[in-house]
RODO-2510 file (C-alpha; in nm, 4 decimals, decimal comma):
residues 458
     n   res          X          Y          Z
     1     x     2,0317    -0,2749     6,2963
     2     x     1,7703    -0,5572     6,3836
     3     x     1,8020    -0,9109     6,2337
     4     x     1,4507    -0,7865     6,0318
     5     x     1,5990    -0,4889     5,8882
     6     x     1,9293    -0,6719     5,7653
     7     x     1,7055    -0,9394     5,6429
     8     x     1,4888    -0,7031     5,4438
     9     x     1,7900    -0,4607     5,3458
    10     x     1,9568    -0,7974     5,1920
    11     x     1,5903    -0,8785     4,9891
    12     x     1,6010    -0,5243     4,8815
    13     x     1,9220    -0,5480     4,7031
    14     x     1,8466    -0,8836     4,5573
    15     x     1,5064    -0,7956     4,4156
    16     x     1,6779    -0,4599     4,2686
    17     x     1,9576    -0,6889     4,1315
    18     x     1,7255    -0,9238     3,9493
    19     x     1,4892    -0,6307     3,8324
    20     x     1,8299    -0,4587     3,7286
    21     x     1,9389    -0,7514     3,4688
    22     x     1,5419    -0,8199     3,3295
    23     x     1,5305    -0,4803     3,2776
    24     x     1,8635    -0,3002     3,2522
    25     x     1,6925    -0,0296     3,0526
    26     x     1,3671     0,0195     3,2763
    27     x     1,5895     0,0944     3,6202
    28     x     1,8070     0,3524     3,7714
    29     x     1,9155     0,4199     4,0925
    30     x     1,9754     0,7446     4,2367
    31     x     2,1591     0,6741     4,5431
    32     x     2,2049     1,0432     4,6803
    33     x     1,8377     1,0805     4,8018
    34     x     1,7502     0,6870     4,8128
    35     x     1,5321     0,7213     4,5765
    36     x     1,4378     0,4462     4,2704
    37     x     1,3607     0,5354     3,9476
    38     x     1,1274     0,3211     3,7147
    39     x     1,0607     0,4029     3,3786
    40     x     0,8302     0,1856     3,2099
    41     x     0,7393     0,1852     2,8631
    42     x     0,3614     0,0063     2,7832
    43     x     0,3775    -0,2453     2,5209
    44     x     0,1123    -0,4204     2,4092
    45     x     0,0672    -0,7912     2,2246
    46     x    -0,0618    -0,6623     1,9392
    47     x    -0,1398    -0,3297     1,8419
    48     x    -0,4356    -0,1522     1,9764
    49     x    -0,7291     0,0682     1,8256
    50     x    -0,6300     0,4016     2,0729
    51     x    -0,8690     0,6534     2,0790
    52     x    -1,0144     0,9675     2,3113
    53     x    -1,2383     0,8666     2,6197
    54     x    -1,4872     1,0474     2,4637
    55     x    -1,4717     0,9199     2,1234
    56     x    -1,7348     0,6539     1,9480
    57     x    -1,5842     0,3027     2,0061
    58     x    -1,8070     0,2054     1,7101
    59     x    -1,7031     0,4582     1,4267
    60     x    -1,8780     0,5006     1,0710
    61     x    -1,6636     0,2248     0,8145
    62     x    -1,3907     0,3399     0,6418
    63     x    -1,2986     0,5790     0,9284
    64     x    -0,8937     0,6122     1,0315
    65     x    -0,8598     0,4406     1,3525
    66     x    -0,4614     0,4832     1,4707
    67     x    -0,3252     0,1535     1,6327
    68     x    -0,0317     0,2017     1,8428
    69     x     0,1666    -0,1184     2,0319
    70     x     0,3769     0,1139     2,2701
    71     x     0,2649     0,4126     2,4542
    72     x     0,5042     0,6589     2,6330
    73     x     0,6420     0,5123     2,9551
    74     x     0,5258     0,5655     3,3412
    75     x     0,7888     0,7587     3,5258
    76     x     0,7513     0,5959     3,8676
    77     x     0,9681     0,7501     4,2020
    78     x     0,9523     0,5092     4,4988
    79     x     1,1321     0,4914     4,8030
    80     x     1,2118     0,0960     4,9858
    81     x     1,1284     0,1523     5,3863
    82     x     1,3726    -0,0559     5,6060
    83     x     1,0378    -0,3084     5,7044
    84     x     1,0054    -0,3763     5,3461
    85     x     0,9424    -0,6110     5,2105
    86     x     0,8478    -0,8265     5,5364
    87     x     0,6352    -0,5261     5,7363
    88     x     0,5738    -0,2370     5,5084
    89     x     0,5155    -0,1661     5,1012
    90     x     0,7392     0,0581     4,9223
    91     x     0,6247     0,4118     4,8666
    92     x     0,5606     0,5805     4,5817
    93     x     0,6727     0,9040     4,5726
    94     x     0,4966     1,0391     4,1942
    95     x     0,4090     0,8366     3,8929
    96     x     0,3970     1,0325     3,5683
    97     x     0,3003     0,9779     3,2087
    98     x     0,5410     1,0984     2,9844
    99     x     0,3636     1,3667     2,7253
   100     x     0,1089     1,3909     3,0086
   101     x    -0,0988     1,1213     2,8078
   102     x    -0,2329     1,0097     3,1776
   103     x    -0,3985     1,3238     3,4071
   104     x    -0,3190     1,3133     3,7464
   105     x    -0,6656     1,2079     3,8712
   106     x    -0,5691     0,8050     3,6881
   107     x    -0,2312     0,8081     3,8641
   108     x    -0,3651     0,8694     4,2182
   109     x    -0,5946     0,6078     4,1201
   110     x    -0,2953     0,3528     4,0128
   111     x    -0,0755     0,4223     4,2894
   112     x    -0,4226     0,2926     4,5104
   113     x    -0,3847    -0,0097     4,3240
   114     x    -0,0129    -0,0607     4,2913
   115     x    -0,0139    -0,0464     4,6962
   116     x    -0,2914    -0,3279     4,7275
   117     x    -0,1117    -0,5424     4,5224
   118     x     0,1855    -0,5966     4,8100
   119     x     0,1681    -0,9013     5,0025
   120     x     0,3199    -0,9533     5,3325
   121     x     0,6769    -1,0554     5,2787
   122     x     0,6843    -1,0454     4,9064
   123     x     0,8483    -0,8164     4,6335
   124     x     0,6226    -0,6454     4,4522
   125     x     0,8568    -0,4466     4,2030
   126     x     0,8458    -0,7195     3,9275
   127     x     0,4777    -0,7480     3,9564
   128     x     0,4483    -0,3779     3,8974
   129     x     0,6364    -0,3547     3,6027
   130     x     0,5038    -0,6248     3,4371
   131     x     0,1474    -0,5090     3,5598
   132     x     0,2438    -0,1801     3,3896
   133     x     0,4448    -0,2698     3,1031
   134     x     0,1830    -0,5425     2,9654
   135     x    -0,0939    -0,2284     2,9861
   136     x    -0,2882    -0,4422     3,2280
   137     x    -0,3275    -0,1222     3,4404
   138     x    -0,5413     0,0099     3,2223
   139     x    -0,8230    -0,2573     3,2588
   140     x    -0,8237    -0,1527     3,6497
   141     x    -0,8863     0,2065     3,5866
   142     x    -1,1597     0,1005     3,2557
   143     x    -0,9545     0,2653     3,0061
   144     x    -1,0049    -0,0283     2,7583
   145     x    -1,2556    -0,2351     2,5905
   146     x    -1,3158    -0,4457     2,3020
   147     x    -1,4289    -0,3799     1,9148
   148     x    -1,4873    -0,6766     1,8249
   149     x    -1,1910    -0,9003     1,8393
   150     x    -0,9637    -0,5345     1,8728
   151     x    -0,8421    -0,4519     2,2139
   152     x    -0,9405    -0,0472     2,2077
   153     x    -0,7464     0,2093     2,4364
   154     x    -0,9508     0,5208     2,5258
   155     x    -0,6743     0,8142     2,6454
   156     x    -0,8337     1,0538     2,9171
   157     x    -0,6512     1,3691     2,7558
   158     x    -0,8617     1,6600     2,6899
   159     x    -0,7112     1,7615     2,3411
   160     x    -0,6528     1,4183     2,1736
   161     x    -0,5651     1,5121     1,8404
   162     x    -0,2374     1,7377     1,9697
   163     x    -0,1378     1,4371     2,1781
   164     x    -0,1842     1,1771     1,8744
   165     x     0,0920     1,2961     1,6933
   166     x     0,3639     1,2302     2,0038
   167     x     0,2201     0,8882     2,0927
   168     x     0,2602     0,8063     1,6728
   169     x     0,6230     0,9976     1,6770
   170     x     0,7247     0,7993     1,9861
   171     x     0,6177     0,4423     1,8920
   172     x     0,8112     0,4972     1,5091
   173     x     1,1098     0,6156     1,7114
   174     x     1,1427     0,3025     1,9477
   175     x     1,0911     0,0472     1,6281
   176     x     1,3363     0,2621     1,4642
   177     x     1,5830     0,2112     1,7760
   178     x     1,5217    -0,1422     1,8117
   179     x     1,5474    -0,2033     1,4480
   180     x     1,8385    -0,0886     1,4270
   181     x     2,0463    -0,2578     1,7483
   182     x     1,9180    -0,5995     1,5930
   183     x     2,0475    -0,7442     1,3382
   184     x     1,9313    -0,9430     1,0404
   185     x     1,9608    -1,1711     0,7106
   186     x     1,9621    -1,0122     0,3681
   187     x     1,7468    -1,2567     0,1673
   188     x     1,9501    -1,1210    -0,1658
   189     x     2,3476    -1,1428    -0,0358
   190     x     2,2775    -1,4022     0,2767
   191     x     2,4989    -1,1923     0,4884
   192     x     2,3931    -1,0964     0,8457
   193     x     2,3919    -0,7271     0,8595
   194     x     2,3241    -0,4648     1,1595
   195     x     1,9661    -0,3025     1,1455
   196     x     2,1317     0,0214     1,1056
   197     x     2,2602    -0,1003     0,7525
   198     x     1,9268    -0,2793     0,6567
   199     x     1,6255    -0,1754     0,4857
   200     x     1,2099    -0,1967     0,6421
   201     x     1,0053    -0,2371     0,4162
   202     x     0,6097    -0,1811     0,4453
   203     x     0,5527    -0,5304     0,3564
   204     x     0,7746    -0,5894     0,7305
   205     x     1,0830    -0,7936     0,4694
   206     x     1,4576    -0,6724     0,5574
   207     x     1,7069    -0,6385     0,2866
   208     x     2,0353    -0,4936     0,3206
   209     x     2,0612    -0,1222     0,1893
   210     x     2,3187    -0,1871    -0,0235
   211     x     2,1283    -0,4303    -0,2121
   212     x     1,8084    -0,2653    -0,2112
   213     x     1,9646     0,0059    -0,3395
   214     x     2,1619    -0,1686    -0,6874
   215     x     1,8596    -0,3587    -0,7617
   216     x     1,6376    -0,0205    -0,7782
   217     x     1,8470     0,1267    -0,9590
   218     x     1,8869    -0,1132    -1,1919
   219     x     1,5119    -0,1322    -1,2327
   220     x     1,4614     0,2399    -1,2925
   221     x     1,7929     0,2277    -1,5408
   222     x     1,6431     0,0110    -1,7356
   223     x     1,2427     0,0947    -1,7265
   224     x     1,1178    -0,1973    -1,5574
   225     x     0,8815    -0,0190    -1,2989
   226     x     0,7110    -0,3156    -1,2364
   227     x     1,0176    -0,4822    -1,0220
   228     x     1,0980    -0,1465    -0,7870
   229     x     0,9498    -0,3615    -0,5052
   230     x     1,0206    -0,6328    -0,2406
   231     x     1,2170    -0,8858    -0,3818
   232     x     1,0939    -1,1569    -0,1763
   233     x     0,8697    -1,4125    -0,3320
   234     x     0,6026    -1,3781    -0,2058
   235     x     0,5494    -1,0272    -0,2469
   236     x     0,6850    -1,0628    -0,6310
   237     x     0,3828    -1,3187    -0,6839
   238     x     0,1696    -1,0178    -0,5415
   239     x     0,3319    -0,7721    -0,7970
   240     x     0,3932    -0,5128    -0,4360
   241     x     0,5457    -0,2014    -0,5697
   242     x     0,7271     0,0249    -0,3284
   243     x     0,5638     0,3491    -0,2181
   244     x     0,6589     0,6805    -0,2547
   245     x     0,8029     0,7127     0,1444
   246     x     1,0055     0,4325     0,0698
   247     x     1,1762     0,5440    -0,2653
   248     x     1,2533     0,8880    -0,1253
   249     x     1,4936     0,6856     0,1388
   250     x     1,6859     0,4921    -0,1394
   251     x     1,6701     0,7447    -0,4508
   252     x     1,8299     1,0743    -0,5457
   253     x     1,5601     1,3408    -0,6360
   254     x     1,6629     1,3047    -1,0388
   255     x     1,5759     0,9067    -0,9638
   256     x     1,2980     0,9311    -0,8382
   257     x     1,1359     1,2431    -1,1238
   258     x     1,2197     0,9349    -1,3616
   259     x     1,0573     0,6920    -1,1587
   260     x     0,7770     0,9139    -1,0987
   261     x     0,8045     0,9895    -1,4919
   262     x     0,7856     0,5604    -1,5789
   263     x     0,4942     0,5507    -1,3353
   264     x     0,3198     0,7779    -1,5360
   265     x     0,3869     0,6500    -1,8882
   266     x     0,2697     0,3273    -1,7498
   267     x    -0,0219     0,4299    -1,6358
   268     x    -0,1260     0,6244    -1,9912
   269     x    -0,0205     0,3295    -2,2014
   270     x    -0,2362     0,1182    -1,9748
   271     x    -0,5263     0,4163    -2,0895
   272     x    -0,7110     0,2924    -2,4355
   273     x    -0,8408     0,6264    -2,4565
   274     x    -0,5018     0,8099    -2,3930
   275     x    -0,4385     1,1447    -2,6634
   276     x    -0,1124     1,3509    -2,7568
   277     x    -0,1619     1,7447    -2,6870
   278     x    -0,2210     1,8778    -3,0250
   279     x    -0,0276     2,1295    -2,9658
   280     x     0,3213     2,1127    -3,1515
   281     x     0,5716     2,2658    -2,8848
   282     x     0,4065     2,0281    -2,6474
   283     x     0,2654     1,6821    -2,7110
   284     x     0,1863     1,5694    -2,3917
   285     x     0,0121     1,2653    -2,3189
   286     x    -0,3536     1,2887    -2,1880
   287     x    -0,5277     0,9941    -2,0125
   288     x    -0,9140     1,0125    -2,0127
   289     x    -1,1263     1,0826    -1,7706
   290     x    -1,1895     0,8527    -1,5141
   291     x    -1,5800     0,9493    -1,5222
   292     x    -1,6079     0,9046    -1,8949
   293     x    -1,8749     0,6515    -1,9067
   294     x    -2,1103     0,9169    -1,7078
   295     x    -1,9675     1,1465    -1,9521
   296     x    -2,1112     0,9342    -2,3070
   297     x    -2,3692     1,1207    -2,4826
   298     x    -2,3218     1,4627    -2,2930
   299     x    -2,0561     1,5805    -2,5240
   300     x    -1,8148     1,6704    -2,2073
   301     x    -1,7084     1,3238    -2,3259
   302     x    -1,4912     1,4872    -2,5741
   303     x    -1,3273     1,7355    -2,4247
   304     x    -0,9686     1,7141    -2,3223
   305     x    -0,7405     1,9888    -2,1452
   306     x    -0,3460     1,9427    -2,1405
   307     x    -0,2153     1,9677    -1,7458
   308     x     0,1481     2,0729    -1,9345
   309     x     0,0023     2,3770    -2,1188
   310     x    -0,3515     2,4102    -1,9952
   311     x    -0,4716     2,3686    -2,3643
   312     x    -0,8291     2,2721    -2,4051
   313     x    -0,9260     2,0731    -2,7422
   314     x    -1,2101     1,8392    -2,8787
   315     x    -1,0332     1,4669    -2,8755
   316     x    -1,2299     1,4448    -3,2571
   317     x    -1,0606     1,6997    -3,4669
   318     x    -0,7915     1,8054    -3,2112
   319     x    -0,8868     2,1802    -3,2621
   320     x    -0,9622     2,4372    -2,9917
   321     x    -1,2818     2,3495    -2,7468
   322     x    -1,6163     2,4315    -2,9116
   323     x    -1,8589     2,3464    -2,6552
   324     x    -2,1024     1,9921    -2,5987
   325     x    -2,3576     2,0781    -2,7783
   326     x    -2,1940     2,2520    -3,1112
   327     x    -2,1737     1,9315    -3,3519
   328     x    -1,8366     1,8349    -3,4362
   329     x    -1,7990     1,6498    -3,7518
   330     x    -1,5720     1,4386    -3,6808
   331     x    -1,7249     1,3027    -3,3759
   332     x    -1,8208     1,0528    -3,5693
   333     x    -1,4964     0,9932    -3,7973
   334     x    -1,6058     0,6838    -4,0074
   335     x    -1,9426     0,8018    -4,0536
   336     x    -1,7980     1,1097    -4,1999
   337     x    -1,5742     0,9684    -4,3990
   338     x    -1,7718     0,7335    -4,5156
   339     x    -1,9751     1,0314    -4,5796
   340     x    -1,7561     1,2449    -4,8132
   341     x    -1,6455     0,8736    -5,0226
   342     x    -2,0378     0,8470    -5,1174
   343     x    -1,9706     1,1531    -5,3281
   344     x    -1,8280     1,1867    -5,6464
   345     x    -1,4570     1,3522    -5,6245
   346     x    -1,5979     1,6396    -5,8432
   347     x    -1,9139     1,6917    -5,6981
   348     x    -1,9858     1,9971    -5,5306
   349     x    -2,0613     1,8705    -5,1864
   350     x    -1,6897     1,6710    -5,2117
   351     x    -1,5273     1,9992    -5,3022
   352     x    -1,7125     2,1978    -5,0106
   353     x    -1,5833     1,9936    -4,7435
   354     x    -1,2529     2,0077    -4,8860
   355     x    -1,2724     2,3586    -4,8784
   356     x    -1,3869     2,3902    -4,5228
   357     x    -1,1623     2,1301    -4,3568
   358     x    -0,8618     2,1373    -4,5962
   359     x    -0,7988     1,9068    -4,9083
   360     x    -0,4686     1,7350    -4,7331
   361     x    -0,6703     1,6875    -4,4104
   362     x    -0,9394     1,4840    -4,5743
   363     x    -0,7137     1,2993    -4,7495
   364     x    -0,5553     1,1876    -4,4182
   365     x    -0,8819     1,1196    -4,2752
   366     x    -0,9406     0,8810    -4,5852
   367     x    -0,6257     0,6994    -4,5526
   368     x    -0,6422     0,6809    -4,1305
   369     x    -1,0050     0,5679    -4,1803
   370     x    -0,9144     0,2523    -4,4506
   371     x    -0,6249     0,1640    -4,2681
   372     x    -0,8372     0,1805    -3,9457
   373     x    -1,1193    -0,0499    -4,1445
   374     x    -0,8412    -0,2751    -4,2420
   375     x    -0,7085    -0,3198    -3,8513
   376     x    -1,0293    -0,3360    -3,7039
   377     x    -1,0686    -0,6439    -3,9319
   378     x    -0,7993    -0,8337    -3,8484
   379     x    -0,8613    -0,7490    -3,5344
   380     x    -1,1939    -0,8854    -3,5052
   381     x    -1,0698    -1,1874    -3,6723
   382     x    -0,7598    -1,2421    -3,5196
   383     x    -0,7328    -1,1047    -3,1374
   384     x    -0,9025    -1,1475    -2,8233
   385     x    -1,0061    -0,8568    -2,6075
   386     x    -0,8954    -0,8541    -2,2641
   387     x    -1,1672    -0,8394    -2,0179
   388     x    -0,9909    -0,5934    -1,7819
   389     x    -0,7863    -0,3415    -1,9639
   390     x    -0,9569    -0,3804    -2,3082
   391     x    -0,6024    -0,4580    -2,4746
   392     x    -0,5828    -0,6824    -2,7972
   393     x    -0,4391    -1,0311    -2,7746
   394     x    -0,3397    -1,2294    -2,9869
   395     x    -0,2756    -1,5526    -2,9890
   396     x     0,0015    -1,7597    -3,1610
   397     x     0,0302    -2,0872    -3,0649
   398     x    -0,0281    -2,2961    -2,6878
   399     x    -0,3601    -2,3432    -2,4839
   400     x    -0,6742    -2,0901    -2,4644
   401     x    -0,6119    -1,9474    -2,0965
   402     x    -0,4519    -1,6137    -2,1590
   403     x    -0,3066    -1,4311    -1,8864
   404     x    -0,3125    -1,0452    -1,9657
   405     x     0,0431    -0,8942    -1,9641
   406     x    -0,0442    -0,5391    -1,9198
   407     x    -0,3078    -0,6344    -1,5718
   408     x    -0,2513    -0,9678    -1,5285
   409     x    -0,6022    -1,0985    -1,5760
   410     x    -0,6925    -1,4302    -1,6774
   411     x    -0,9028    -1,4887    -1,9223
   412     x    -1,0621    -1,7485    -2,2070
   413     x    -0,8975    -1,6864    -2,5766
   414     x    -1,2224    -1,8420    -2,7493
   415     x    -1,5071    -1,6324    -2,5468
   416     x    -1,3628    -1,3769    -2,3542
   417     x    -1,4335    -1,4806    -2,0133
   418     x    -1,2224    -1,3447    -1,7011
   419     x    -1,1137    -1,6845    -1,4880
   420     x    -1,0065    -1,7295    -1,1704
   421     x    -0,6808    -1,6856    -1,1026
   422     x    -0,6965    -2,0128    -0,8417
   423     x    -0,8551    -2,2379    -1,0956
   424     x    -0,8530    -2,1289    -1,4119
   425     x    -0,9282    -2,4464    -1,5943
   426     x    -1,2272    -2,4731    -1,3956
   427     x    -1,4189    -2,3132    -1,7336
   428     x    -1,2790    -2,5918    -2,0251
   429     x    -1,3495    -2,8417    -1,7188
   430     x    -1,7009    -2,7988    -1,6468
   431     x    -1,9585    -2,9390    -1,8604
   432     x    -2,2393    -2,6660    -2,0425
   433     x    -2,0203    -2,4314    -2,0457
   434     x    -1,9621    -2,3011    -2,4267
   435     x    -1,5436    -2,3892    -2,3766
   436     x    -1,5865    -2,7158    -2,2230
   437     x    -1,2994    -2,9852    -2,3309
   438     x    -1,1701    -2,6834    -2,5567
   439     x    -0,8514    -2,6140    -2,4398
   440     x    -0,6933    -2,6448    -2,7072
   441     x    -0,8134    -2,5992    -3,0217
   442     x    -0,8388    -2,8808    -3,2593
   443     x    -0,7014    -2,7244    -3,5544
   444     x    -0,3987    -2,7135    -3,3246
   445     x    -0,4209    -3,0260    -3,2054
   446     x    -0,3826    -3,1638    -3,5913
   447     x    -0,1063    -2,9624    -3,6671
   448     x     0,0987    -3,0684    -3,3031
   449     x     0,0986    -3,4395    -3,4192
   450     x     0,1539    -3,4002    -3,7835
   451     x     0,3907    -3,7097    -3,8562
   452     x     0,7366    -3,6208    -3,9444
   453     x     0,8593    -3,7429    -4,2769
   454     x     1,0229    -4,0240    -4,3145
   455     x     0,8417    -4,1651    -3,9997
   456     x     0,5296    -4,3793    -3,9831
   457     x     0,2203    -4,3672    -3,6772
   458     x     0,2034    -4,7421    -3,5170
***
């Protein structure tokens, strides 16, 4: 053996060596035939639009546009000549894309370029699998371009939307694997804990399962929906709720039919137009539709069918369906009323109506419709509507900014207003406006510095 070919047999091993403990995971050596293995996984900076070549860089808005950070690796065989790396490159047996993701014509093409990136008496095996590994191959063969400030990856496979699925399984299944050899800090018990223990939350905060786990549960124990979240902070400021995915991983199936059961009552008491099935062996709450102001003067607007027994009813007099456009008389319920008091209680036309709708139901609808006229005037006289969810507020004592407890809006107690939730004094701070310098009111302000007795004011 020539001095050359020790030299270069002793550069060999060092370059393999230092390759070896940067990337213990990316290198194996198959000694039997002489022939190096590379397997090289591309990650990117940040995660990229990836697409088909043929696909519309520019798609309509609101369109699904998968991002991906790692793509299958590049299964590279090479072989290290004697002469290299002082005479001769190394040569590359095959490169191939795992899932097939890159056709043969692109890897003929990249083995071209791999081999003109060898300079006389350099290594070139760190350059290639950084050159790989960083996705920078791509820009040489114009797989990639930009959407704006998005890098977008365009993958030459014929039948994209098979391959999507594999690229989307692969990338969760290396996080997964990398999650869980790490290990991390549970924000709630301050212990460090292995990834394999922890919990990932959407919102990217790790909490240790354990913990995650009791304070869930205690949540859904004790109703409070509102708190089966991320306990961090920032993301309790943000009132972030956990998704469905991510209670199915923590809760039994009879956990998560009650959470699914507390979502659901929240959601109809947060309904001013919510109804109880009339029927007696059901009673199931009804929310109403969501299309109901299209719905006003139609008369669909009163119709109402029960998803527990399929029962369809008028929302008025809570009887069986009668159509939109066959009057129902109480549509109107304090008109009616209102209506039947004008007459004498022995007149004829009192006694037909009792007749035709029932004595003991009119007397109902008398006594629901005074008490009604009796809470819509204190109402009007003593609460504030909420802008956003149309709840009644009322107001006991303190300052006029209300914050809604049902949707968290802010609004003015005197005029109804929504306010910003970044300024919200901004309206009893800005002069013209109808609340300026008001606060507080000033019958409140009188009673806060009442003197106490047995004390004089200076």
């Amino acid at each position: 053996m020539s001095v050359d070919e020790m030299e270069c047999v002793s550069l060999q091993s060092e370059e393999w060596e230092v390759l070896a403990s940067i990337y213990p995971d990316y290198v194996s050596n198959n000694t039997s035939r002489g022939v190096l293995k590379l397997e090289i996984p591309i990650e990117f900076p940040e995660p990229c639009i990836v697409t088909s070549l043929d696909e519309d860089i520019t798609p309509a808005p609101n369109t699904f546009l998968p991002r991906l950070s790692i793509l299958p690796p590049l299964l590279l065989d090479i072989i290290l000549p004697p002469a290299y790396p002082m005479h001769a490159p190394p040569q590359i047996l095959s490169i191939h894309a795992t899932h097939s993701w890159l056709p043969p014509k692109y890897t003929m093409d990249l083995r071209k370029y791999m081999v003109e990136m060898w300079n006389v008496g350099e290594g070139v095996l760190y350059s290639w699998v950084e050159w790989i590994r960083g996705g920078e191959f791509l820009d040489v063969l114009e797989l990639t371009s930009l959407v704006g400030r998005d890098r977008h990856v365009r993958i030459p496979y014929p039948e994209f939307k098979i391959l999507l699925p594999f690229l989307m399984a692969y990338e969760d299944s290396t996080q997964m694997a990398r999650f869980s050899q790490n290990a991390y800090n549970c924000q709630v018990c301050l212990t460090s804990i292995k990834g394999a223990r922890c919990f990932l939350l959407s919102c990217s905060h790790v909490f240790c399962r354990s913990c995650i786990e009791d304070f869930w549960r205690l949540c859904v124990t004790e109703g409070t929906i509102d708190r089966v979240g991320c306990p961090d902070p920032d993301c309790v400021k943000e009132k972030r709720e956990a998704n469905e995915e991510e209670i199915r991983r923590v809760f039994t199936e009879e956990e998560i039919r009650r959470w699914k059961w507390l979502r659901q009552k929240r959601m109809l008491e947060r309904d001013p137009g919510m109804v109880h099935c009339p029927m007696t062996v059901c009673q199931t709450a009804i929310s109403q539709p969501a299309n109901i102001q299209e719905l006003e003067g139609t008369g669909w607007e009163r119709l109402r069918t029960c998803p527990q027994c399929d029962y369809s009813f008028c929302v008025y007099c809570k009887r069986t369906w009668h159509g939109p456009l066959t009057e129902c008389p109480l549509a109107s319920t304090d008109q009616f009323v209102q209506e039947y008091l004008d007459h004498p209680e022995d007149s004829e036309a009192r006694m037909l109506i009792e007749r035709r709708y029932g004595k003991a139901n009119m007397r109902r609808l008398v006594a629901r419709h005074q008490e009604e006229l009796a809470n819509r005037e204190w109402m009007q006289q003593s609460t504030t509507t909420c802008p956003s969810c149309r709840v009644r507020v009322e107001k006991s004592f303190g300052c006029n900014h209300m914050t809604c407890a049902k949707c968290g809006q802010h609004f003015c107690y005197r005029c109804g207003n929504k306010l910003r939730a970044t300024d919200p004094y901004q309206h009893f701070s800005t002069p013209g406006q109808s609340c300026f310098n008001k606060l507080f009111d000033q019958d409140e302000i009188e009673n806060e510095w009442q003197p106490v007795e047995g004390f004089a004011l200076l």
